[in-house]
C-alpha positions as protocol buffer text, in pm:
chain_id: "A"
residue {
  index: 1
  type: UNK
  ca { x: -5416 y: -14665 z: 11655 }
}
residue {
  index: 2
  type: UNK
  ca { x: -5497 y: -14325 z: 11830 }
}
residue {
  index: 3
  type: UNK
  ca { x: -5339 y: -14279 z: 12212 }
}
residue {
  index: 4
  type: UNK
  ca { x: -5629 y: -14261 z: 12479 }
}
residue {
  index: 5
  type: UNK
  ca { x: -5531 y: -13919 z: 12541 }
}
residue {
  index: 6
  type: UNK
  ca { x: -5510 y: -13816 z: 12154 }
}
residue {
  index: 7
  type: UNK
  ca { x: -5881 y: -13962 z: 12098 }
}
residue {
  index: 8
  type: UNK
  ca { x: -6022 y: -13820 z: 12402 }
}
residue {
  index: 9
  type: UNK
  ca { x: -5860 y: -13466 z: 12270 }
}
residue {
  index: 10
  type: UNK
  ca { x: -6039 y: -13522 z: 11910 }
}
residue {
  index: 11
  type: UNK
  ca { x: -6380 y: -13639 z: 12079 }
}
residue {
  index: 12
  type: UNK
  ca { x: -6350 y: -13272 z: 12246 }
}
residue {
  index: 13
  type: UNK
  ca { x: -6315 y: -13056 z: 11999 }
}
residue {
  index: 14
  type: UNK
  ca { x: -6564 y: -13279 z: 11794 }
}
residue {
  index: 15
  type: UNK
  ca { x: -6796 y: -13197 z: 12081 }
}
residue {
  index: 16
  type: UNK
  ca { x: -6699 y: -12794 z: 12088 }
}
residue {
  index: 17
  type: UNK
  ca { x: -6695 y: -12775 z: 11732 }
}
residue {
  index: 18
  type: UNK
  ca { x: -7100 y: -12913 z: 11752 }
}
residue {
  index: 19
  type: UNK
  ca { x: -7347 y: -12575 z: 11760 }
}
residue {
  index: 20
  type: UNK
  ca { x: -7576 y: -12801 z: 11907 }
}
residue {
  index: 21
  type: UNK
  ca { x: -7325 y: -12844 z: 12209 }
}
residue {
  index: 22
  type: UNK
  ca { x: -7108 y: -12520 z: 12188 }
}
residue {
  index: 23
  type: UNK
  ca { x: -7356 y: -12371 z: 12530 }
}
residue {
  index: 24
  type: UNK
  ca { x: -7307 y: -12736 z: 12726 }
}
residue {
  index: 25
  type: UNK
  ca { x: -6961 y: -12847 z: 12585 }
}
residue {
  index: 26
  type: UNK
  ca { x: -6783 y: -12722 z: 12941 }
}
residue {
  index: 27
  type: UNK
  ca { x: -7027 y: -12932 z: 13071 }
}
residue {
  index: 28
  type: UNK
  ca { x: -6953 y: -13237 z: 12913 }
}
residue {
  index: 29
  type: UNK
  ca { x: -6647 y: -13471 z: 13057 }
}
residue {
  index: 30
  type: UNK
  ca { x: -6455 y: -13725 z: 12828 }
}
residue {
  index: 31
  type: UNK
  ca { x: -6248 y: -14040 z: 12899 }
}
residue {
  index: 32
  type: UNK
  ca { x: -6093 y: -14297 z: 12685 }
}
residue {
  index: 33
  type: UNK
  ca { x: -5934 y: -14587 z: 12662 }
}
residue {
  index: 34
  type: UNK
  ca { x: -5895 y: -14853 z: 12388 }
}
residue {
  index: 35
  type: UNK
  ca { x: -6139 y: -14692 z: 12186 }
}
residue {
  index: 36
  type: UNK
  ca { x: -6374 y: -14702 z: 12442 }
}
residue {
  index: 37
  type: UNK
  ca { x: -6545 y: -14360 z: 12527 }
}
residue {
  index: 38
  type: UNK
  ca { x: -6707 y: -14264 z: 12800 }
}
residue {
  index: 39
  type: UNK
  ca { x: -6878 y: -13911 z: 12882 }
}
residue {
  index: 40
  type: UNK
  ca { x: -6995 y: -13770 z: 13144 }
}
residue {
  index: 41
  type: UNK
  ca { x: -7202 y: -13446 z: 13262 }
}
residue {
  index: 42
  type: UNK
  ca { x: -7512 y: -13310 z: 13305 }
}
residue {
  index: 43
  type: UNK
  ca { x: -7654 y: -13144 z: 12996 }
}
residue {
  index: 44
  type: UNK
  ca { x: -8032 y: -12919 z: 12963 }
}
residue {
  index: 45
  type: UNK
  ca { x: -8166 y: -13153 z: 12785 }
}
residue {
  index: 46
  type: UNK
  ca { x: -8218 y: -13538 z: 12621 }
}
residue {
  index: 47
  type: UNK
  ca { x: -8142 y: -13402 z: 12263 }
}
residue {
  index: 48
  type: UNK
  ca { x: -7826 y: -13255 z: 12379 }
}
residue {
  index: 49
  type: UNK
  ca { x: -7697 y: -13566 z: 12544 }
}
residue {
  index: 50
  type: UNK
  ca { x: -7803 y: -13782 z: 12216 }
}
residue {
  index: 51
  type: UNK
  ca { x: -7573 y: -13483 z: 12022 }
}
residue {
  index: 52
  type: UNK
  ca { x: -7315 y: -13530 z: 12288 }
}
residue {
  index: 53
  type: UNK
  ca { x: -7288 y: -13897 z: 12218 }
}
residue {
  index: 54
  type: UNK
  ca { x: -7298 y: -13857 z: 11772 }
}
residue {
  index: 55
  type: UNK
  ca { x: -7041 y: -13588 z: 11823 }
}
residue {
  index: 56
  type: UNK
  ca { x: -6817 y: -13889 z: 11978 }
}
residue {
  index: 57
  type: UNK
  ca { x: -6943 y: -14145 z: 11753 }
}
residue {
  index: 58
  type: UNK
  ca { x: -6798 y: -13926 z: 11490 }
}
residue {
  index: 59
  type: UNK
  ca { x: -6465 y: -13943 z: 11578 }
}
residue {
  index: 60
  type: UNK
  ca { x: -6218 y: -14208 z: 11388 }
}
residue {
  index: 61
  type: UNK
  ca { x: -6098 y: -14420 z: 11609 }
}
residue {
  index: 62
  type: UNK
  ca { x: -6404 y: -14471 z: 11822 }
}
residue {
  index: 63
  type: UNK
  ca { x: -6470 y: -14832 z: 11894 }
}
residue {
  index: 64
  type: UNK
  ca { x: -6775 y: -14774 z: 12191 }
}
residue {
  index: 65
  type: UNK
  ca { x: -6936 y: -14471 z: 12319 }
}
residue {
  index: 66
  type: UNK
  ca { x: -7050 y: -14484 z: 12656 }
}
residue {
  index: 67
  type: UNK
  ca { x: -7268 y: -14232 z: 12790 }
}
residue {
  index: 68
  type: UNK
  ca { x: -7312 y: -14188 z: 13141 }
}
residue {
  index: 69
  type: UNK
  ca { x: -7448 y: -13801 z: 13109 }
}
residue {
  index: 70
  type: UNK
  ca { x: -7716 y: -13717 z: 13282 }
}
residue {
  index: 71
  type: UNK
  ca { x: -8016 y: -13487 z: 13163 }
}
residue {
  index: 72
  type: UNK
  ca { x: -8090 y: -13167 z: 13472 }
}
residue {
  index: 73
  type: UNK
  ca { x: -8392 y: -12971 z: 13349 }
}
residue {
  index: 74
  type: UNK
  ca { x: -8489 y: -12626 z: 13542 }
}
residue {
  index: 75
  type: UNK
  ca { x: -8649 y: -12338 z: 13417 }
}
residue {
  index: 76
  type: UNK
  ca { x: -8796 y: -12322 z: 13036 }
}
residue {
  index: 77
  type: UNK
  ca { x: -8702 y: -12660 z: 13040 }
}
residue {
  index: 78
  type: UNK
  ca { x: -8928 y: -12843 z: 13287 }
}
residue {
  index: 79
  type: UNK
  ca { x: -9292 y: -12975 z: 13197 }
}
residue {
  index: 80
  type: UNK
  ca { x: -9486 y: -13178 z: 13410 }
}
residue {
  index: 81
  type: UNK
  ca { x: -9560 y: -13552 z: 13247 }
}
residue {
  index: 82
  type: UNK
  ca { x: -9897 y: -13430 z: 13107 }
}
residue {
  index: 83
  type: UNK
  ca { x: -9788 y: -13136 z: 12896 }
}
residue {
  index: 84
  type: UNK
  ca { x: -9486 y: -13368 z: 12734 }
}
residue {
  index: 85
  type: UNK
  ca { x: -9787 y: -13614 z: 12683 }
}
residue {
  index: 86
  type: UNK
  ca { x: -9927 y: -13325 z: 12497 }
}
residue {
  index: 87
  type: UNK
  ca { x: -9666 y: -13221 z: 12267 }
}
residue {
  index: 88
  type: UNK
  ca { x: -9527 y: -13578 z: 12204 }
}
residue {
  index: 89
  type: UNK
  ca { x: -9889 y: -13662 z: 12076 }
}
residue {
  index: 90
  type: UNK
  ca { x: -9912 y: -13335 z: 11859 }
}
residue {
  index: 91
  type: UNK
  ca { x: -9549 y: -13410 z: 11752 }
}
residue {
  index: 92
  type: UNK
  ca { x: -9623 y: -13792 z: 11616 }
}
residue {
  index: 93
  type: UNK
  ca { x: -9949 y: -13648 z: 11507 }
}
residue {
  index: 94
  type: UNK
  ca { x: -9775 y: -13354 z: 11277 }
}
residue {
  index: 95
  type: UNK
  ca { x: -9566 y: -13593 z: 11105 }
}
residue {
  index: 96
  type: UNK
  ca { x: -9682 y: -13770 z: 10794 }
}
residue {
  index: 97
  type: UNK
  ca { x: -9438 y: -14085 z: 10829 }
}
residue {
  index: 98
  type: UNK
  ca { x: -9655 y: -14219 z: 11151 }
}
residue {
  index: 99
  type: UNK
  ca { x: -9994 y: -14309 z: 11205 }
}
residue {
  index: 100
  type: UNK
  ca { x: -10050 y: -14228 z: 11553 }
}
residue {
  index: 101
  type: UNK
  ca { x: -10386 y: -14381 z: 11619 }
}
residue {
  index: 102
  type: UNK
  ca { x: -10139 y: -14700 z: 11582 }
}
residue {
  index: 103
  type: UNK
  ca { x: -9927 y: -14517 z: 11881 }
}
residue {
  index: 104
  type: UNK
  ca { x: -9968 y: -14490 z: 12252 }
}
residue {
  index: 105
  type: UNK
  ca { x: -9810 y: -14264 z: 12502 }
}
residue {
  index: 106
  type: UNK
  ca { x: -9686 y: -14279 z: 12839 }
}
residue {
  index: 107
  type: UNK
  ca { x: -9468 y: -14031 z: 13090 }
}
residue {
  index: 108
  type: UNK
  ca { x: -9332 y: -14071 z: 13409 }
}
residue {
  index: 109
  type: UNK
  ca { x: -9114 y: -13816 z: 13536 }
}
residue {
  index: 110
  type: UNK
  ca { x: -8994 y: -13696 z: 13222 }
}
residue {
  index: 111
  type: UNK
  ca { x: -8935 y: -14010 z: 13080 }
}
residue {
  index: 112
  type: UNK
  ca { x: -9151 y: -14112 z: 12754 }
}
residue {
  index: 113
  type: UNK
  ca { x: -9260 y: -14443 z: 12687 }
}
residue {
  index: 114
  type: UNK
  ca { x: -9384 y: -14545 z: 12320 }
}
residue {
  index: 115
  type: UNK
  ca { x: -9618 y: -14837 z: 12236 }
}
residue {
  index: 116
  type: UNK
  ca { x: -9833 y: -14998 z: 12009 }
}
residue {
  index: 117
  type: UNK
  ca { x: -9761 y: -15137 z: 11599 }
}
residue {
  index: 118
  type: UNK
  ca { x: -9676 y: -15054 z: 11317 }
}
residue {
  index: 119
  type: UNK
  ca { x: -9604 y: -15187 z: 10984 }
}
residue {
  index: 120
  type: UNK
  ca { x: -9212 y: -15115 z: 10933 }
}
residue {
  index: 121
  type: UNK
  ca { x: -8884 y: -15020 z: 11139 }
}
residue {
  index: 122
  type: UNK
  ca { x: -8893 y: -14664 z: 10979 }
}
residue {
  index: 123
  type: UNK
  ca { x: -9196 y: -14568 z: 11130 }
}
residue {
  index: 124
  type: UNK
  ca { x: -9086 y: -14746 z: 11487 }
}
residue {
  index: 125
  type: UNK
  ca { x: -8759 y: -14493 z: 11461 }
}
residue {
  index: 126
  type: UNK
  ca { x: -8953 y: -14156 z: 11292 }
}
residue {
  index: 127
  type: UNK
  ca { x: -9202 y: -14194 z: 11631 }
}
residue {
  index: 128
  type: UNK
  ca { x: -8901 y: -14202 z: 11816 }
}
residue {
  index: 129
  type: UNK
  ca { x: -8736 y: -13903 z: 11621 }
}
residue {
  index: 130
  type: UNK
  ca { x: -9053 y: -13717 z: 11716 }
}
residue {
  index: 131
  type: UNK
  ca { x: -9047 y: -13718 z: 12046 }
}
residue {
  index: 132
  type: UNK
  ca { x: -8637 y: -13715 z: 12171 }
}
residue {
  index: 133
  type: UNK
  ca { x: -8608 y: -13327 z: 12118 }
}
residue {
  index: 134
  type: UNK
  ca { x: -8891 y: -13188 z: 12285 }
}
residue {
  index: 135
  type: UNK
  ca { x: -8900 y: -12992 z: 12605 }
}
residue {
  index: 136
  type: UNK
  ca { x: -8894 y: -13173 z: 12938 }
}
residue {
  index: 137
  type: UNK
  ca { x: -8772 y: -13473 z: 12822 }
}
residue {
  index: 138
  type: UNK
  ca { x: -8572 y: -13672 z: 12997 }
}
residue {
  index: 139
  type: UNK
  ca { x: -8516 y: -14028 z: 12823 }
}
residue {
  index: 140
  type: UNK
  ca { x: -8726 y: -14227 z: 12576 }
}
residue {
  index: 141
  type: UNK
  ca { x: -8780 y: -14584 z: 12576 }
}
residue {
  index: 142
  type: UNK
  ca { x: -8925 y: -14731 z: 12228 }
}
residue {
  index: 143
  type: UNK
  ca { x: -9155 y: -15037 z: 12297 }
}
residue {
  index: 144
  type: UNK
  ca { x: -9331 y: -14990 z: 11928 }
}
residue {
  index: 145
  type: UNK
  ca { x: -9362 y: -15341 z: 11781 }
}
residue {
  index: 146
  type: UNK
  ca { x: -9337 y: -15412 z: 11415 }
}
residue {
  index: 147
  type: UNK
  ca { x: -9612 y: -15681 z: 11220 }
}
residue {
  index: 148
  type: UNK
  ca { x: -9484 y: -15760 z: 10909 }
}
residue {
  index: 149
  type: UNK
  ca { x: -9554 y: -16055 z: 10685 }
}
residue {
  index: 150
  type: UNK
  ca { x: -9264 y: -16293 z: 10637 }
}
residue {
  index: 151
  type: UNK
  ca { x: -9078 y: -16279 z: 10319 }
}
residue {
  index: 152
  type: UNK
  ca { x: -8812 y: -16424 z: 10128 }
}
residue {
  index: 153
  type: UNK
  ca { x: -8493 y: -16440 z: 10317 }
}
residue {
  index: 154
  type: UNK
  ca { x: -8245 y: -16454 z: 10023 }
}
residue {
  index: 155
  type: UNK
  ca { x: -8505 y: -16164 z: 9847 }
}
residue {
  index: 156
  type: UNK
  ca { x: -8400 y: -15925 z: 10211 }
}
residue {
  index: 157
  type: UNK
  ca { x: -8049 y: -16038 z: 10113 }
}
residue {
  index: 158
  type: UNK
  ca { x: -7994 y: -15893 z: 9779 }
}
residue {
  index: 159
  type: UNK
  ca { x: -8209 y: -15651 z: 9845 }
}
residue {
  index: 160
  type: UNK
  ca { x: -7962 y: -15456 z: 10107 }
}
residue {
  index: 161
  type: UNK
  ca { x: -7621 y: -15637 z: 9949 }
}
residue {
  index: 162
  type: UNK
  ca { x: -7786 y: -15379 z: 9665 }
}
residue {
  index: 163
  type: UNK
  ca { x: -7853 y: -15106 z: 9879 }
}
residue {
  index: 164
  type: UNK
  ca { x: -7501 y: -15131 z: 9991 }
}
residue {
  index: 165
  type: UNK
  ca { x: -7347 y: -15123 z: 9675 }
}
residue {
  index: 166
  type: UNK
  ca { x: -7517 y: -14806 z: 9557 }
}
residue {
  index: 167
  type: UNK
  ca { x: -7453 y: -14621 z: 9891 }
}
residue {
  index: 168
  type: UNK
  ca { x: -7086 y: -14426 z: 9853 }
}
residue {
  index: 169
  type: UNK
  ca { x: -7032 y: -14481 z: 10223 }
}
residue {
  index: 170
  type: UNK
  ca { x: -7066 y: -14774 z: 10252 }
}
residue {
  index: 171
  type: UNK
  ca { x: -6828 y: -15046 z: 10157 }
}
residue {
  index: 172
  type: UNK
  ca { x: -7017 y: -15323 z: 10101 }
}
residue {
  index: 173
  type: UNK
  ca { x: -6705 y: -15594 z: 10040 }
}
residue {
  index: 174
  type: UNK
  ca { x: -6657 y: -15559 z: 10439 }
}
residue {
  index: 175
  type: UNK
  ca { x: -7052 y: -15626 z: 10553 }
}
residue {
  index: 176
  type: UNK
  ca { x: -7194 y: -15995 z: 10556 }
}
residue {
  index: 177
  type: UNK
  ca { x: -7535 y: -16000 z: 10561 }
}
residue {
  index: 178
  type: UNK
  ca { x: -7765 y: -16269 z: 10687 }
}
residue {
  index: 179
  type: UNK
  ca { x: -8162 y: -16300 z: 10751 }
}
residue {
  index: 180
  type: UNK
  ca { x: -8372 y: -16528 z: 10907 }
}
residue {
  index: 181
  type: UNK
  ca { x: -8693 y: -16484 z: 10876 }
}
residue {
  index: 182
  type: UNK
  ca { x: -8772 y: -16079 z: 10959 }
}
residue {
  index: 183
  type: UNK
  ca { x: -8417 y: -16084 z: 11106 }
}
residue {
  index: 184
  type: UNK
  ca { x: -8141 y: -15933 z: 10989 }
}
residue {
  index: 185
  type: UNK
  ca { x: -7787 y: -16066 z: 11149 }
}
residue {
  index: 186
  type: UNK
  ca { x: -7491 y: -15805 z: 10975 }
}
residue {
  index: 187
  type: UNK
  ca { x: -7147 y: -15900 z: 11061 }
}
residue {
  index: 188
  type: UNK
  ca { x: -6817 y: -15737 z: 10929 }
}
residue {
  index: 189
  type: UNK
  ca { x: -6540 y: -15506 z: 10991 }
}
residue {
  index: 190
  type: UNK
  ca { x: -6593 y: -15114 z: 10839 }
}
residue {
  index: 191
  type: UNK
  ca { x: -6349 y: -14823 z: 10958 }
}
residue {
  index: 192
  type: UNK
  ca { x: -6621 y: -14610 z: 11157 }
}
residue {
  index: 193
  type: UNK
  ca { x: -6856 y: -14578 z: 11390 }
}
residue {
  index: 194
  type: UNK
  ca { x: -7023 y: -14353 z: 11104 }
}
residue {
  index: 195
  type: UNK
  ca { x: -7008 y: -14652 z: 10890 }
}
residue {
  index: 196
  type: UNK
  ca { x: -7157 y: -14921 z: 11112 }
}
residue {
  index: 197
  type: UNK
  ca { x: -7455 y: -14692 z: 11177 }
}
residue {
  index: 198
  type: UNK
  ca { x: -7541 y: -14656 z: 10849 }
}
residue {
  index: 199
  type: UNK
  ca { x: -7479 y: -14975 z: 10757 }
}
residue {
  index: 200
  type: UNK
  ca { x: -7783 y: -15096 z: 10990 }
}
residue {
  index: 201
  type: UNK
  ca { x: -7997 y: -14736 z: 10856 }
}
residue {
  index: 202
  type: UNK
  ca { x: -7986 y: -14895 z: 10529 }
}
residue {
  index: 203
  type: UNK
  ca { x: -8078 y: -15236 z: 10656 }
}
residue {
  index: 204
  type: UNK
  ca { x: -8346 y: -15149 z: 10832 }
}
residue {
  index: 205
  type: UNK
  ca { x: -8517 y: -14962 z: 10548 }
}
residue {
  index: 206
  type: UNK
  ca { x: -8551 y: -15324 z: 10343 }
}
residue {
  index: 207
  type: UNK
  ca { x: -8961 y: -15491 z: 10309 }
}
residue {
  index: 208
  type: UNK
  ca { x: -8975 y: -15755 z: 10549 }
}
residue {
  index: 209
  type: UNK
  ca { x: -8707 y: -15684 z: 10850 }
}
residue {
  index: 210
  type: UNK
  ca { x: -8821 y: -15651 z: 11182 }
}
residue {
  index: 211
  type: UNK
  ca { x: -8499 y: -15601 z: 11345 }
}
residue {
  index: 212
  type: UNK
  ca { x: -8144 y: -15542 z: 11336 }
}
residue {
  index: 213
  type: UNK
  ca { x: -7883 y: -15734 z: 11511 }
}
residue {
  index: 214
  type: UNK
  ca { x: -7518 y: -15506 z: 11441 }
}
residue {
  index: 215
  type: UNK
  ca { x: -7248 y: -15719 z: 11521 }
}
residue {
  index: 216
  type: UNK
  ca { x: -7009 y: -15521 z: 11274 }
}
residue {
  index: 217
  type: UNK
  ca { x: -6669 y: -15456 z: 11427 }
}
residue {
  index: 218
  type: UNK
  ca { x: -6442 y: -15118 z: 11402 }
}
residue {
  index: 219
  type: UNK
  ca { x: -6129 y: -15183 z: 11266 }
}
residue {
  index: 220
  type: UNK
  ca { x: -5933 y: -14906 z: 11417 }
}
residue {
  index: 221
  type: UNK
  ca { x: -5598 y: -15058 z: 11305 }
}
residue {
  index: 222
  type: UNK
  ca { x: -5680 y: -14830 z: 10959 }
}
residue {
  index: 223
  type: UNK
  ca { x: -5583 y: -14518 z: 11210 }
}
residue {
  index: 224
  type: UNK
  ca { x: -5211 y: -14662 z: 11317 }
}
């Protein structure tokens, strides 16, 4: 396993090395300790602190990222509640994988809330994608329900034991998968953070799941 002070040195340049981050990296603190890291700062904007905290996830060796960066708009960047209202209904509106009559939007202070329902977890996460990079945000909270028929649990099974064992990142020997219902439980031990993200991506995408519970582990020990 990495030294705290070797992983917090890779998680830096991971952040430096990100042209999404190279005008905010100075700006951006770093700690770590078991695997566990924690940033800090204040970044221009929500998209930059989401990049702040992939940059970290990244890294080998990463267990946990905490992020405890805040978001400090002034200038270009501030828009009052109404015009983000605006653009994050034109932005759900522009994109063809969500039907925003099915969407509602709220914003206090910067911060936008997403309701309503919709028929799969892709289309939950793409109205979410819409809105996290757009001016004057501050945070987004995803309330978006999904209504989906019940299927056949051992059908959502194969079905993303499959999708594993097509997908070259994935290694699908490590990942135990187990539904209930619309409920997906995956449990397991992969050797990134990289890995256990995609591992629920791919999940996710399967007829019938309503959500996700990750309880795959990072087996850092691979890094020794």
């Amino acid at each position: 396993m990495k030294n705290n002070e070797d992983l917090r040195n890779e998680v830096m340049d991971e952040i430096r090395w990100d042209p999404e981050l190279r005008d905010v990296a100075t700006e951006i603190g770093v700690a770590s300790k078991d695997g566990v890291v924690t940033l800090s700062g204040v970044v221009t904007s929500y998209w930059k602190k989401l990049a702040a905290e992939r940059a970290a996830q990244r890294v080998a060796g990463v267990k946990v990222v905490a992020s405890n960066i805040d978001v400090g708009l002034s200038g270009i960047g501030k828009r009052t509640d109404t015009e983000i209202a605006e653009a994050a209904k034109n932005a759900l509106r522009w994109n063809s994988a969500v039907n925003e009559d099915k969407l509602e939007v709220k914003v206090d202070n910067g911060w936008v809330y997403l309701e309503g329902k919709v028929d799969f977890d892709y289309e939950k996460r793409y109205a979410q994608d819409c809105v996290e990079n757009l001016l004057g945000v501050r945070g987004v909270t995803n309330n978006i329900t999904i209504v989906t028929k019940v299927i056949n649990t051992e059908d959502i099974q194969r079905k993303i034991v499959a999708a594993y064992h097509r997908h070259a990142s994935i290694d699908a020997s490590s990942i135990s998968v187990i539904a209930a219902g619309n409920k997906v439980v995956l449990k397991g031990k992969v050797s990134s953070w990289a890995e256990r993200k995609e591992a629920e991506r791919v999940a996710r995408l399967a007829p019938g799941v309503s959500s996700v519970d990750n309880k795959i582990d990072i087996d850092v020990s691979v890094f020794a």
